[in-house]
TIFIMAR-603587 format. One record per residue (C-alpha): x, y, z; residue in one letter; residue number from 1. Coordinates in Angstrom, 1 decimal. Example, Ala and Ser with C-alpha at 12.3 -4.5 7.8 and 13.67 -1.06 7.14 Angstrom:
2
        X        Y        Z   resn   resi
     12.3     -4.5      7.8      a      1
     13.7     -1.1      7.1      s      2
end
This chain:
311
        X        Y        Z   resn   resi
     61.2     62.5    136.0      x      1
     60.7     59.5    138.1      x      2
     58.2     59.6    141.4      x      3
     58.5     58.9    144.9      x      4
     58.6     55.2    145.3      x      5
     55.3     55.0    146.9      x      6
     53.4     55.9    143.5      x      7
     51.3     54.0    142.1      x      8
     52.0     50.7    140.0      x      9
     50.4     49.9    137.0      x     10
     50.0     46.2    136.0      x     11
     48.7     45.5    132.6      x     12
     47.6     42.1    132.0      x     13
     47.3     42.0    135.8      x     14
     44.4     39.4    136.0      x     15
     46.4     36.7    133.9      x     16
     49.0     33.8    134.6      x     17
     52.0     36.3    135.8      x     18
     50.0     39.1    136.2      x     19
     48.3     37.7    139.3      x     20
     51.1     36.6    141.2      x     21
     52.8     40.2    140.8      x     22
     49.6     41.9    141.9      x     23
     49.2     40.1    145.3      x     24
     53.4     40.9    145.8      x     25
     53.1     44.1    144.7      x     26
     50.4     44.5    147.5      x     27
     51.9     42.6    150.5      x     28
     54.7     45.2    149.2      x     29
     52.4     48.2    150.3      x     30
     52.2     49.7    147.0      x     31
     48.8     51.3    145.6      x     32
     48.6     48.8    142.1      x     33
     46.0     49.3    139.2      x     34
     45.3     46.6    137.2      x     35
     44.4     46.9    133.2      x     36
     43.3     43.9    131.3      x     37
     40.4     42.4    129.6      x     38
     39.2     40.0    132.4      x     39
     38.7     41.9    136.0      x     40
     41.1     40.2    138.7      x     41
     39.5     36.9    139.6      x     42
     39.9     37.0    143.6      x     43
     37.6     39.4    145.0      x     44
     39.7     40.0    148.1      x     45
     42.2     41.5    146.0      x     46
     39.5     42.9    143.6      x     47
     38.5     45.3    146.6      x     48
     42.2     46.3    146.8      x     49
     43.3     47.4    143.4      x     50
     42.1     49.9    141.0      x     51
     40.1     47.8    137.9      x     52
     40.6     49.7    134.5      x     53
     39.1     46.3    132.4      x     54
     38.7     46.7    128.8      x     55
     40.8     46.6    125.9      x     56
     44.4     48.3    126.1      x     57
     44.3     48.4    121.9      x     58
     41.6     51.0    122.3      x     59
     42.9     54.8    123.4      x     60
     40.0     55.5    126.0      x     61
     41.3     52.1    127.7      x     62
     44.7     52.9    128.1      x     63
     44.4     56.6    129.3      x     64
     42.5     55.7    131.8      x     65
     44.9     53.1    133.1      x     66
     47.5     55.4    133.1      x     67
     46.8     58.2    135.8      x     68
     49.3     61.2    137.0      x     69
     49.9     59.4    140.2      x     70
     51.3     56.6    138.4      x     71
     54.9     55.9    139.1      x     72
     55.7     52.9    137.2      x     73
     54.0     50.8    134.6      x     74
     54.8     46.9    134.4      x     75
     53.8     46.0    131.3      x     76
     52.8     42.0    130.9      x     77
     49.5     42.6    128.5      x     78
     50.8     41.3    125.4      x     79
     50.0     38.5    122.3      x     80
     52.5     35.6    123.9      x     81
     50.8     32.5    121.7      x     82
     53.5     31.9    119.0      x     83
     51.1     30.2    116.9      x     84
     48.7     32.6    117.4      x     85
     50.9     35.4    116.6      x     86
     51.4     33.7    113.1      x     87
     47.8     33.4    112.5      x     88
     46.8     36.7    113.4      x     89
     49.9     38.9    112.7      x     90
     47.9     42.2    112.3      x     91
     46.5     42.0    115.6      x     92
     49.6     40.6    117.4      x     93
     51.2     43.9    116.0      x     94
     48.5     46.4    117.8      x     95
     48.6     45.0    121.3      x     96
     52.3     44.5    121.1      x     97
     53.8     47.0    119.3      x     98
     50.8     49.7    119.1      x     99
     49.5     49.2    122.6      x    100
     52.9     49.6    123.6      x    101
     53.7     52.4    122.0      x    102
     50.4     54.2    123.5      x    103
     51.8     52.9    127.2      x    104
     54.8     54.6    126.7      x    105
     53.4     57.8    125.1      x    106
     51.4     58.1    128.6      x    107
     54.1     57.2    130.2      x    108
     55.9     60.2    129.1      x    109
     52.8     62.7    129.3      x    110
     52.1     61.6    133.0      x    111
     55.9     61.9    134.4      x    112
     55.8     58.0    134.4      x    113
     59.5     57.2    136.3      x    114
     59.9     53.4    134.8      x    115
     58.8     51.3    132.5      x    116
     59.3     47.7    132.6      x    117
     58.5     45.5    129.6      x    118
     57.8     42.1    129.8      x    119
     59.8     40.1    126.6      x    120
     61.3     36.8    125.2      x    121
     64.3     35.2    124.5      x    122
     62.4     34.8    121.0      x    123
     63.5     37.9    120.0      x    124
     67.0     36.8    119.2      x    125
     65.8     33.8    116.7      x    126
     67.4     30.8    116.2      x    127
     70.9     30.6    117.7      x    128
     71.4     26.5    117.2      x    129
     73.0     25.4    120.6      x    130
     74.8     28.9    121.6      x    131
     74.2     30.4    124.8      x    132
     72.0     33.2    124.3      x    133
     73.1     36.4    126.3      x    134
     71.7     40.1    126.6      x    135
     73.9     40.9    123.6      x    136
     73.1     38.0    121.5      x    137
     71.8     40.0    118.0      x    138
     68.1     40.0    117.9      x    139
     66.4     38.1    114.8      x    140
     63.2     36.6    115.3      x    141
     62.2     34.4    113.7      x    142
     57.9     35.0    114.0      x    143
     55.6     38.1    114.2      x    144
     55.7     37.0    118.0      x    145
     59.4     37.9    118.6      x    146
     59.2     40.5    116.0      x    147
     56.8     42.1    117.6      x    148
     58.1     41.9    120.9      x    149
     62.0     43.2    119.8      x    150
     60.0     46.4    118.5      x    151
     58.4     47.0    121.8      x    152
     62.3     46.6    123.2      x    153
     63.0     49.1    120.8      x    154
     60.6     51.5    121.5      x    155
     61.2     51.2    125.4      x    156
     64.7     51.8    124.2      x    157
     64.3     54.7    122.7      x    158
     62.1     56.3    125.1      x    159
     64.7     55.8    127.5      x    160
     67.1     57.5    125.5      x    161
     64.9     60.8    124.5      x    162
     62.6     61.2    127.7      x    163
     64.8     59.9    130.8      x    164
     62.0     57.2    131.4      x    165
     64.0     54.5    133.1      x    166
     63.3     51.8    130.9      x    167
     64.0     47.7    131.3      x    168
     63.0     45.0    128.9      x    169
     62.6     41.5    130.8      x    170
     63.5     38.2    128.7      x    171
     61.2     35.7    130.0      x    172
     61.9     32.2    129.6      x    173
     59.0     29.1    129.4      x    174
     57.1     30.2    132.4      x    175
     55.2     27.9    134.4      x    176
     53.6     27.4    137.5      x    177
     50.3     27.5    139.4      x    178
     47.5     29.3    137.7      x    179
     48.6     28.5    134.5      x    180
     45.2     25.6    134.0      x    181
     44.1     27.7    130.9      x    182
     47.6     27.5    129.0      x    183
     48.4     25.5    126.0      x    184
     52.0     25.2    126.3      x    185
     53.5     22.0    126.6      x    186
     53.5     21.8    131.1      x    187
     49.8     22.3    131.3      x    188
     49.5     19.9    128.0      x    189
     51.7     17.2    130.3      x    190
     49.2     17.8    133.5      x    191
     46.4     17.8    131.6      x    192
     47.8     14.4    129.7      x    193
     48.4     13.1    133.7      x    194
     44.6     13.8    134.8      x    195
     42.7     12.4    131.9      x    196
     44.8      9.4    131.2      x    197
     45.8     10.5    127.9      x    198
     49.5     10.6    126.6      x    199
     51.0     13.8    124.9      x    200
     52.6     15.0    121.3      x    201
     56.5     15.5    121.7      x    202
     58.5     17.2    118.7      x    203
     61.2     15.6    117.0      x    204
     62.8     12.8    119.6      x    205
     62.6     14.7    122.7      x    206
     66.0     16.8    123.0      x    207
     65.4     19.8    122.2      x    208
     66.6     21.9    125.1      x    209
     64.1     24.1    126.7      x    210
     64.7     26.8    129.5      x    211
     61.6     26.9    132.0      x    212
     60.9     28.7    134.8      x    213
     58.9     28.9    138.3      x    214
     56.1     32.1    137.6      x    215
     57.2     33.0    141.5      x    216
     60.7     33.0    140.8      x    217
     60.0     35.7    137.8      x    218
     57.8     37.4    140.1      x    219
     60.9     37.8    142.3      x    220
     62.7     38.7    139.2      x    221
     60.7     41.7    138.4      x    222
     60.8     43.1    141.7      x    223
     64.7     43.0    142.1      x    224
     65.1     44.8    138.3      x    225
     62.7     47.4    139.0      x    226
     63.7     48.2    142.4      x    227
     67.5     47.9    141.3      x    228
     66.9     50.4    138.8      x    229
     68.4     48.4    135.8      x    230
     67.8     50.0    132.5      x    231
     67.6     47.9    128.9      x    232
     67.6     44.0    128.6      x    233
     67.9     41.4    131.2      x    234
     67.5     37.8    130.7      x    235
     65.1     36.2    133.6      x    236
     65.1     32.4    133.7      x    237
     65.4     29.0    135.1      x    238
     69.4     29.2    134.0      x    239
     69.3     25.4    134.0      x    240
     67.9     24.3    130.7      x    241
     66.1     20.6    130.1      x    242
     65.1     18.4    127.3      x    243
     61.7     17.9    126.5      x    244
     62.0     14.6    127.7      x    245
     63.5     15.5    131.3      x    246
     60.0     17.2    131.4      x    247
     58.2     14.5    130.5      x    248
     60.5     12.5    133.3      x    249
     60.0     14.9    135.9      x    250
     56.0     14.9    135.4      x    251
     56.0     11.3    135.2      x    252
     57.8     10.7    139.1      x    253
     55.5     14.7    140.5      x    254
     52.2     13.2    139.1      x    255
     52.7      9.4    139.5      x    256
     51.3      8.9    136.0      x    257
     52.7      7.1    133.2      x    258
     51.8     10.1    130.7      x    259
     52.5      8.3    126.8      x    260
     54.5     10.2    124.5      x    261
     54.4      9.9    120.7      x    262
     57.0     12.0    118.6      x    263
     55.7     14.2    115.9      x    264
     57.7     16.0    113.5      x    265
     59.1     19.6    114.1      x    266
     57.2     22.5    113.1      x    267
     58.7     25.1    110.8      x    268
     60.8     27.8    113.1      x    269
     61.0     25.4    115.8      x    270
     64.4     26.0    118.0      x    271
     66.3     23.3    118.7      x    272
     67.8     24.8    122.1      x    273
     67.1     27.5    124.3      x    274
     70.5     27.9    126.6      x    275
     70.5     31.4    128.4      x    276
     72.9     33.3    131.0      x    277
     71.0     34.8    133.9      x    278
     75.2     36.0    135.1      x    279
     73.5     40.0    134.5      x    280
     70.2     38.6    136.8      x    281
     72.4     37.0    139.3      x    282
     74.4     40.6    140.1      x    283
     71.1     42.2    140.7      x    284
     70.1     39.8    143.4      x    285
     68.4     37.2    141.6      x    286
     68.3     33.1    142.3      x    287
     65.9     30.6    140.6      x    288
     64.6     28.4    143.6      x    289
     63.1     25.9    142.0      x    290
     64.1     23.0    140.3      x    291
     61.7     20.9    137.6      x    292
     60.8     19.0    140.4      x    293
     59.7     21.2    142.6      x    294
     58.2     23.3    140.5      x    295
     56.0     21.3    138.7      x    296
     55.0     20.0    142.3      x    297
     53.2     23.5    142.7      x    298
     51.5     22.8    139.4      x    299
     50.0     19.1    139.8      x    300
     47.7     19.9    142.4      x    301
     45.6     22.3    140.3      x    302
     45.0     19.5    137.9      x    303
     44.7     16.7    140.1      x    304
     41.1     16.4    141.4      x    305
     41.9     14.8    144.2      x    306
     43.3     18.6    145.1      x    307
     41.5     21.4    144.5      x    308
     43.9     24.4    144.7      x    309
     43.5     28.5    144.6      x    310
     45.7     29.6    142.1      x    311
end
C-alpha cells in the first residue's frame, strides 16, 4: 500500500503553531506538501509553494479534497488541543478529533494513503502522580481532550491493523516556541506578563513538574518517526521535566523582567507531574537541543518590541 517516498504530504493544521514549522521542513525536504486548515498559510512565499485546501476538515467536501490519490502520507496536527476548551465544548472537541479523524483515515484507506501520523498527548494516559509515564503507561484520561485524543490513537490503531496503513501516534509534550504569540498556555502567558509589565497566575505553589518542549525539536521529531517507519505510539519531548517555577526563573534571567507571580489554587484534573521517557525517541535518532534557556530565548523576541521577529 504505501507510495514512493516522493508523494505528496499532507499537513492538516498546516498554517498553525507546529504546522508551520513542518511545512517550511517538509519543503527544504523537496517534498510536494498540501496544507488543510481553516486559516490559509500566512507567508506568501510559501503560500505560492504548497497546495491550500482552507476550510473546515469537520465538513466531508473539505476533507476529500485534501486528501488526493497522489497523496502518500497524511500528518495529522488539525485537532481541539485547548484543555479547557475541550471541557466547554465536548461535542465539538469530539468531531474534529475523533470524527475528522476518522474521515482522514477513511481517505487514507480509499486513496492507497502509505502512513499516517497522528499528532497526540501525554494526556491520554491521565493522572499518573509522580510516575514516569512510558509508551505503555495505561491510557485514562482524565478530560474530553485526552479522551478524545486516545480514540483517534485507537482508530489509527486499528487502521493499521486491518488496512496495512503504517500508522504512528506522536505524544506531544508542552510545546513551545516561536510563533506561538496567539497561545494561552502558560510560556506565552509568562512573555506576555514580561512585555506589559504585569505578573502572572501560578497553580498551587509552583512544583508541579511540567515537561516542555522546543516546536523545532518536535519538528525534528516528526521527521525521524515518519521516515523511520515506526508504527503505534512514541513519546516526543523535552525528556527533562521543570517545575512551574524553574519556568518562571528561566523567563525571568531570558527576558530581564521581574515577571510577579501570585499562586492560585489548582483546578479540578490538574496533574501534579508530567515525567516522560523519550528511551523509544532516542533509538530512532532523536535529541532535544534545547534547554529552557535557550528555548525560551527563540520566544522573547516575538514579544519584545524592541524585536520584531518572523515567526
Amino acid at each position: 500500500m504505501a507510495k514512493e517516498s516522493g508523494s505528496r504530504v499532507l499537513v492538516t493544521g498546516g498554517s498553525g503553531f507546529i504546522g508551520r514549522r513542518l511545512v517550511r521542513a517538509l519543503l527544504a525536504d523537496g517534498h510536494d506538501v498540501t496544507v488543510a486548515d481553516l486559516r490559509a498559510f500566512p507567508d506568501s512565499a510559501v503560500l505560492s509553494a504548497i497546495r491550500m485546501v482552507q476550510g473546515d476538515l469537520c465538513d466531508p467536501g473539505v476533507a476529500a479534497r485534501a486528501v488526493t490519490n497522489d497523496t502518500g502520507t497524511i500528518i495529522h496536527l488539525a485537532a481541539v488541543t485547548s484543555v479547557l476548551r475541550s471541557v466547554d465544548d465536548p461535542v465539538a472537541t469530539h468531531l474534529l478529533n475523533v470524527d475528522a479523524t476518522a474521515r482522514l483515515l477513511e481517505l487514507a484507506r480509499e486513496n492507497l494513503v502509505g502512513s499516517f501520523i497522528l499528532a497526540s498527548t501525554n494526556a491520554v494516559t491521565g493522572n499518573v502522580g509522580n510516575a514516569t509515564i512510558t509508551e505503555q503507561t495505561v491510557l485514562r484520561p482524565l478530560t474530553p481532550y485526552g479522551a478524545t485524543k486516545a480514540a483517534g490513537e485507537m482508530l489509527v490503531g486499528a487502521y493499521t491493523s486491518c488496512y496495512g496503513i503504517k500508522g504512528a501516534a506522536l505524544r506531544f509534550s508542552n510545546v513551545y516556541g516561536p510563533g506561538m504569540a496567539e497561545k494561552d498556555s502558560f510560556i506565552p502567558r509568562l512573555m506576555r506578563a514580561a512585555r506589559d509589565g504585569e505578573g502572572v497566575q501560578v497553580r498551587g505553589d509552583g512544583t508541579m513538574l511540567r515537561d516542555v518542549v522546543h516546536v523545532d525539536d518536535i519538528v525534528r521529531g516528526i521527521l525521524i518517526a515518519w521516515r523511520s517507519g515506526h508504527a503505534g505510539p512514541l513519546i516526543l519531548a523535552g525528556g527533562k521535566s521543570v517545575t512551574v517555577n524553574e519556568m518562571v526563573a528561566a523567563a525571568r534571567r531570558v527576558t530581564g523582567r521581574p515577571i510577579p507571580t501570585e499562586n492560585v489554587s489548582v483546578g479540578q484534573g490538574e496533574m501534579p507531574a508530567v515525567v516522560v521517557d523519550i528511551s523509544a525517541a532516542r533509538a530512532l535518532g532523536y535529541k532535544p537541543t534545547f534547554d529552557l534557556d535557550t528555548g525560551l530565548a527563540t520566544v522573547w523576541p516575538e514579544f519584545d518590541p524592541y524585536c520584531a521577529t518572523e515567526a
